[in-house]
N, C-alpha and C positions, 0 to 999 in steps of 0.2 A: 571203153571195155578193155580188163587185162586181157592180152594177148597168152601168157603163161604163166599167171597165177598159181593151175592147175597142175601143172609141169614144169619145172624150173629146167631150160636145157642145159644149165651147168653144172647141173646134178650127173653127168657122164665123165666121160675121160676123154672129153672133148678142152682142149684150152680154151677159156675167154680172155681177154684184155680185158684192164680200166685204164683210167686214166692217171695222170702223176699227181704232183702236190697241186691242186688245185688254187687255194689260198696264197701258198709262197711264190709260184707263179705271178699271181698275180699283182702281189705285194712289192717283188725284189726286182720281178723282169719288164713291168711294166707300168710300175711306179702308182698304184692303185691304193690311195687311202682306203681299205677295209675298215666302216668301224668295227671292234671286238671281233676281227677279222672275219665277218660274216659274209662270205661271198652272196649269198642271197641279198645282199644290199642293191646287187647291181641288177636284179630285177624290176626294181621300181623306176626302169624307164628302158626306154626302147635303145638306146646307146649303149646301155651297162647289158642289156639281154643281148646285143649283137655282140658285143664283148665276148660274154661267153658260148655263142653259137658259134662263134670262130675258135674259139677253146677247147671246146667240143666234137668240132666239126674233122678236126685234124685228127685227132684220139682216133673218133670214130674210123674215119679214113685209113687208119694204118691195121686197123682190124682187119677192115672189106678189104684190102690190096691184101691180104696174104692168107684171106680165107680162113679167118679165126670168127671166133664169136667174142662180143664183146656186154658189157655190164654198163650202164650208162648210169651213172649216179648221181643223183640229183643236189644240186648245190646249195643243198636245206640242214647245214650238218648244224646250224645256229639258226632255226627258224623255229625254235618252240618256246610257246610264253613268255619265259622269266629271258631268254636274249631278248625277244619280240620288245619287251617294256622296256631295256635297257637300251634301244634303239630306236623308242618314242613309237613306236609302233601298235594301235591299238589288234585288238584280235583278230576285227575282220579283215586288216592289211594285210596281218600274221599269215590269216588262210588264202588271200590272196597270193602272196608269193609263192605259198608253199604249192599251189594250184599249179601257179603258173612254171616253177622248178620242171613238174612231171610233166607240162604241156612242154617244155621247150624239149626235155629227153623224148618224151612222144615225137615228138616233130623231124628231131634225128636222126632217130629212129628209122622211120619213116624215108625218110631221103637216103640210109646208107644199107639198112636189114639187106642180107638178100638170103636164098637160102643156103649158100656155102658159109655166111655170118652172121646167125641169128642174133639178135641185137636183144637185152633183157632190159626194161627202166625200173631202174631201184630208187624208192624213199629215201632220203638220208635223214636221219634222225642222231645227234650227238649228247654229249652229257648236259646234265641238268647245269652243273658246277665246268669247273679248269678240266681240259680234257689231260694235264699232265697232274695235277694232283689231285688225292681222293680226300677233298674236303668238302663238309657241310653234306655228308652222306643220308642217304634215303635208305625207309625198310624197304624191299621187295613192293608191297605193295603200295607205297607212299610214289615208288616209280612209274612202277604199273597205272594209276593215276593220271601222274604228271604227262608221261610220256603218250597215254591215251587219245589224247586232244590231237596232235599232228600225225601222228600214226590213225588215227580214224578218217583225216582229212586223205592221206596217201590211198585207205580203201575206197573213198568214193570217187578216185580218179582209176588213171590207165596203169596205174604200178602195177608192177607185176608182183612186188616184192617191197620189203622195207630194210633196212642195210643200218646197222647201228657203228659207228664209229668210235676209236679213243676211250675205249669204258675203262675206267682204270678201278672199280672195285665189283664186286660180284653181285649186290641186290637189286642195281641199276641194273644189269644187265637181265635177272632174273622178271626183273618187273616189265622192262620192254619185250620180251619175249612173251613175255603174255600179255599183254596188251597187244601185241601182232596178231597172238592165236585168238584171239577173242574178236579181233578184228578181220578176220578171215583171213593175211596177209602173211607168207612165206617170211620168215626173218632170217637173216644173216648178221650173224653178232660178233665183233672184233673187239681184241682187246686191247693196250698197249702195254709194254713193257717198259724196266728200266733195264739196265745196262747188264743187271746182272741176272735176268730173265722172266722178273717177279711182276706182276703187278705195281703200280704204286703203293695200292695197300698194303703189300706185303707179301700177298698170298701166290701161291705159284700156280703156273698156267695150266699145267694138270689139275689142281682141286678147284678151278675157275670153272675149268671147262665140267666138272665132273658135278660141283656143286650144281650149276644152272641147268644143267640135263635131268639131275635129281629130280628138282623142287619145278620143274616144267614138264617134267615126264617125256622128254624132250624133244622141246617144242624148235630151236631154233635148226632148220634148214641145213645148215655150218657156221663153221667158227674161221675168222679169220685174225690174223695178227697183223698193224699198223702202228704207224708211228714209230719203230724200232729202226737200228741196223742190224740185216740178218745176223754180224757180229755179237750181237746182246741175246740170244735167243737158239740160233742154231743148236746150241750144245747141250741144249735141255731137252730139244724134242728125241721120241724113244717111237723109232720106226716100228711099227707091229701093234704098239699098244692102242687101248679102245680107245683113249681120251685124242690121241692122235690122229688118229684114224677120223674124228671129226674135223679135222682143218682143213679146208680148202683152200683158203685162201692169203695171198699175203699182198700189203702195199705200204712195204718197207721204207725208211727214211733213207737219203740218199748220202747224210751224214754219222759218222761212228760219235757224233759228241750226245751227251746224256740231255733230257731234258732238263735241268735246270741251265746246261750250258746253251741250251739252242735258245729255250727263253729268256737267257739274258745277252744273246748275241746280237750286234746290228748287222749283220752280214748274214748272208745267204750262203753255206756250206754245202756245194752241187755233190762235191765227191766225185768220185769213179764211176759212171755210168756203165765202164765197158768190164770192170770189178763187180759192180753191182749186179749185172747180166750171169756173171760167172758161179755168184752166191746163189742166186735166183738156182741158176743151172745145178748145183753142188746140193741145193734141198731135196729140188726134185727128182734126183738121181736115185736119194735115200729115200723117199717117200714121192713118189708119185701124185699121191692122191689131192698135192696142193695144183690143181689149175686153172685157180681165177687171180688173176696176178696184172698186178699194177702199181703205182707208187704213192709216196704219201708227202711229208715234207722236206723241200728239196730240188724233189723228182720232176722234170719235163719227159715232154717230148724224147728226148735222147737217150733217157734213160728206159723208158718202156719201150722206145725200139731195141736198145741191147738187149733187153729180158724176151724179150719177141724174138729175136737172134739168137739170143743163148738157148730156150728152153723150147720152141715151137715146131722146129724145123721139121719133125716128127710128124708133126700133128696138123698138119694146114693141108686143106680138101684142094684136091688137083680137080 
């Protein structure tokens, strides 16, 4: 049973935490063959699940010590079909992990919530295609579709919520937002940028955001930005304006190199953790309204303690 399906508590002016690059973590720091960098891999066995309950479990931890709320997301951001078959995985394995994702953030949950740190479990659902480039594109509804099958699995669990990640073109993101609403499931929809603050596609983060609200009547919960450095992106958002006013969220990269450089790099580019706390801090100065804040690739532990340091100090229940 969702605990706040009904209610989403990050819908306030309350900060939540997430967690950082989950994937490069576990790729650079810990030397984890991902295939197709699918962290959901390591659910199919009790070793790779402990894995990430220790992953998890710390994230979680630095919330409850400073009396924030935190967003637990589920590590399904590659657990729908077309990865599922490129990983030999037939469907009902698919919904297996995808079950078991929200059973372990349930579990967390569970052990960390208290009520100074409400704890939310979010679905993660990522692009059909390359979360950096917008090829082999879907109509709206041809997403809505695709995107239905694992997002219907997240409703009949304990999510509270479904959390879309990496969308790099507009109909993808139009089609899971309804497939959420249809699914009776709160969505939160993130997009990425490139360097110079656009979409992959092209199109800029204002007629992103303003398109999918349109043609949703607008269905998604908030919008968040990932995969960026606040560098690529800060100098486009316009404090005041309506399309802005829907962002809540960021879980920035922890590196200023563009996506084509991070995917052709062998190395792990951490960056400035205690820079990156400072960016965090320098958004929400100008815009408040962003406070579900955690990282993306990159980012540890170290870097959402800075952002928790930089941006919280405000906001944590004595």
């Amino acid at each position: 049973m969702s605990k706040y399906r009904a209610a989403l508590p990050q819908l306030s002016e309350r900060v939540f935490l997430m967690d950082g690059g989950l994937e490069t973590t576990l790729v650079f720091h810990q030397g984890i063959d991902l295939p197709f960098f699918a962290a959901a891999d390591l659910l199919k066995d009790k070793a790779g699940t402990q894995r990430l309950r220790t992953y998890y479990d710390h994230y979680a931890g630095l919330a409850a010590e400073a009396g924030l709320g935190f967003v637990l997301d589920s590590p399904n951001w590659r657990s729908s079909p077309d990865w599922g078959a490129r990983m030999g995985l037939s469907l009902s394995a698919l919904e297996d992990i995808n079950r078991s994702g929200v059973a372990l953030m349930e579990e967390i949950r569970q052990r960390h919530e208290t009520a100074r740190a409400p704890m939310v479990v979010s679905g993660v659902v990522g692009p059909r295609g390359d979360g950096y480039k917008a090829e082999a594109t879907m109509s709206a509804a041809e997403a809505r579709d695709y995107h239905a099958w694992q997002i219907g699995i997240f409703a009949r669990t304990s999510a509270d919520m479904v959390a879309a990640y990496t969308l790099n073109y507009v109909e993808e993101a139009i089609g899971i937002a309804l497939a959420a609403r249809e699914a009776g499931l709160p969505a939160a929809v993130s997009f990425t940028l490139e360097t110079d603050g656009r979409l992959p596609s092209g199109q800029s983060l204002k007629d992103a955001i303003r398109e999918t609200d349109a043609a949703t009547a607008g269905a998604p919960a908030y919008y968040l930005i990932n995969c960026a450095h606040p560098t690529h992106f800060a100098g486009i958002l316009e404090p005041g304006a309506d399309w802005t006013a829907r962002l809540r969220g960021l879980r920035a990269n922890a590196s200023r190199r563009s996506h084509a450089e991070l995917d052709a790099s062998p190395d792990l580019d951490a960056g400035d953790p205690v820079e990156l706390g400072r960016l965090y801090r320098d958004i929400r100065t100008r815009m408040p309204q962003f406070t579900v804040l955690g990282g993306c690739c990159g980012t540890d532990h170290r870097h959402v303690e800075q952002i928790r340091f930089a941006c919280t100090a405000q906001d944590r229940v004595a």
